[in-house]
N, C-alpha and C positions, 0 to 999 in steps of 0.2 A: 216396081221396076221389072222390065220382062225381061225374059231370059236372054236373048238377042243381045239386049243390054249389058247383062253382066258379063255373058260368055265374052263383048268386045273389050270391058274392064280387064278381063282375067285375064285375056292377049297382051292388052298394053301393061300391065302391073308384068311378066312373064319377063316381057321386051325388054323393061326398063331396069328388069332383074339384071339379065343377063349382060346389058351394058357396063353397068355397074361391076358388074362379077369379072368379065373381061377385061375393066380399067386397071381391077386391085390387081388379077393375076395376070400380067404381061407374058406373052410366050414370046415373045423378042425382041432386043434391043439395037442400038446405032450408037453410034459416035456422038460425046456429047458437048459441045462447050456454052459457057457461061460468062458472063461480062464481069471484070472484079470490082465490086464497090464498097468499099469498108463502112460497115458501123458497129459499135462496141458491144460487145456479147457480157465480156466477163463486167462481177458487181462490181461497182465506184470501191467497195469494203477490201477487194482485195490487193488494191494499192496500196503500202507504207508509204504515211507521211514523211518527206524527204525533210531533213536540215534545212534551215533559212540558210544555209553558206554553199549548196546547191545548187546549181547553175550554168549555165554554157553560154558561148557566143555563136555556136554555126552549128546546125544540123546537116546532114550529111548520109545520104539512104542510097543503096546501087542494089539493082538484079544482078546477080553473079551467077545465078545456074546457065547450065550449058544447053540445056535442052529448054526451052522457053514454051514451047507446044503443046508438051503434054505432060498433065501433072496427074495424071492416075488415070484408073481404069474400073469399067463398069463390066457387070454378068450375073445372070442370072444363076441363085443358090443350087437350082441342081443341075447344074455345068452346062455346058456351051462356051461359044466364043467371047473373047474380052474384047472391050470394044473401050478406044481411048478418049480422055476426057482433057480436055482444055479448060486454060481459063486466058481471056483474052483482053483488052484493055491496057492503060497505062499502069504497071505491075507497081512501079516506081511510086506513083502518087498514091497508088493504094498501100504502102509500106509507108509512104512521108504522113499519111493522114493517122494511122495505126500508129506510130511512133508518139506524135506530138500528143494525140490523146490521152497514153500511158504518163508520158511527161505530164502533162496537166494534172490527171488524177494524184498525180504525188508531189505534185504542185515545185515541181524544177520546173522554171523559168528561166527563158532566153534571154541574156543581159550584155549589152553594148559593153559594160565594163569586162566579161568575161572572155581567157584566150582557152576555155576548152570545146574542142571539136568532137560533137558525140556523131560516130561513124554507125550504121546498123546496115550491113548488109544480107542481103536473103540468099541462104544457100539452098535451099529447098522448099517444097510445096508438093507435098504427098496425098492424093485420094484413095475411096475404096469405096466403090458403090453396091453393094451387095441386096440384091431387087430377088422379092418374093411376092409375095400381095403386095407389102410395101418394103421398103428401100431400108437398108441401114447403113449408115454413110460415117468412115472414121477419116479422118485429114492429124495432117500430121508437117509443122513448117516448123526450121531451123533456122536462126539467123546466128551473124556473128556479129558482137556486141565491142564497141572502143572506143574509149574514152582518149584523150592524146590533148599537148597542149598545157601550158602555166605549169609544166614540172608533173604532171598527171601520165601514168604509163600505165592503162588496163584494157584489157579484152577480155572476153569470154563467149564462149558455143552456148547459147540456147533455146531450147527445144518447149514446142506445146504440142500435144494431141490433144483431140477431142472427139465426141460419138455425136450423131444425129439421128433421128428416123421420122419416115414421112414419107410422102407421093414419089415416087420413082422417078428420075430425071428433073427434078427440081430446083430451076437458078435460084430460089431462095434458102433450100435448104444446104448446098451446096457453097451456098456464101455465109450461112451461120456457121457452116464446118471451118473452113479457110480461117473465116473473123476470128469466131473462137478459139483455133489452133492457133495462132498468131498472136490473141491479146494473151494467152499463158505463156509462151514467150519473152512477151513485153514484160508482165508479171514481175516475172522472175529477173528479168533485166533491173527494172526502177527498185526492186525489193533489195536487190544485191550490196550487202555493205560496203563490197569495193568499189562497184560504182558510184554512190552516193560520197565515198569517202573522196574518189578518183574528184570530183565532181566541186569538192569542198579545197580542193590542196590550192 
């Protein structure tokens, strides 16, 4: 190979460096949003088997926050401006899809015979997108939990967080975050004795 040759190699191997190296370390960011589409993060294992006397007749899911636009913010670790992050789509059907699946892994069933109304409303949806070479991303969603109906009177606030890391501005990593904050939530909602008890009266 003559030199001509390689010297051209050593140019493009250089180029191909430096792209690379400028992809992982961003010198600036923009506003970001993302479409919301649920799919199940946490393991099937971390669902309790509910009671066969378990059950409901009407599911029942609402957005309650006030600010619907913007649910966190993005910037780079050593400082600059924050720059806000959406998430955009029907909020609602990504919360009715998240719900029924928790239902299912703990196998509470919708039943014609049953008068209770499981209520799950979202009061939050929290980001943090913290971008070096690469991103590390915590999300963090509240809902309130109700059970109501056949003599049944329970509620409860709660909460999932979760970590992420990966490529900087990421719809997918940014919907593992969301998903996963969400299904510890649900979690803890189907595992709850009162519920399940709520659920059996």
């Amino acid at each position: 190979m003559n030199m001509k040759r390689i010297t051209q190699i050593g140019l493009l191997a250089v180029a191909a460096f430096a792209v690379v190296l400028g992809a992982c370390n961003p010198s600036s960011l923009t506003p970001y949003t993302f479409d919301a589409s649920y799919h199940m993060i946490s393991s099937p294992g971390d669902y309790q088997i509910a009671p066969d006397c378990a059950s409901y007749g009407e599911l029942v899911v609402r957005d309650h926050r006030e600010d619907t636009a913007v649910i966190g913010v993005r910037y780079l670790e050593d400082g600059g401006e924050k720059y806000d992050v959406g998430m955009e789509g029907d909020v609602e059907a990504w919360l009715r899809s998240a719900v029924l699946g928790a239902l299912e892994q703990a196998r509470i069933e919708e039943s014609e015979g049953s008068s209770h109304t499981i209520t799950v409303t979202l009061d939050s949806i929290v980001t943090d997108e913290a971008v070096y070479r690469r991103a590390e991303y915590d999300g963090r969603v509240v809902i309130r939990a109700e059970v109501g109906g056949g003599g049944a009177d329970w509620s409860a606030n709660k909460s999932g967080f979760s970590e992420n890391y990966g490529y900087a501005g990421s719809a997918e990593n940014y919907r593992e975050t969301v998903n996963h904050s969400l299904d510890k939530a649900l979690v803890s909602m189907v595992n709850d004795p009162g519920f399940r008890d709520a659920l059996c009266k």
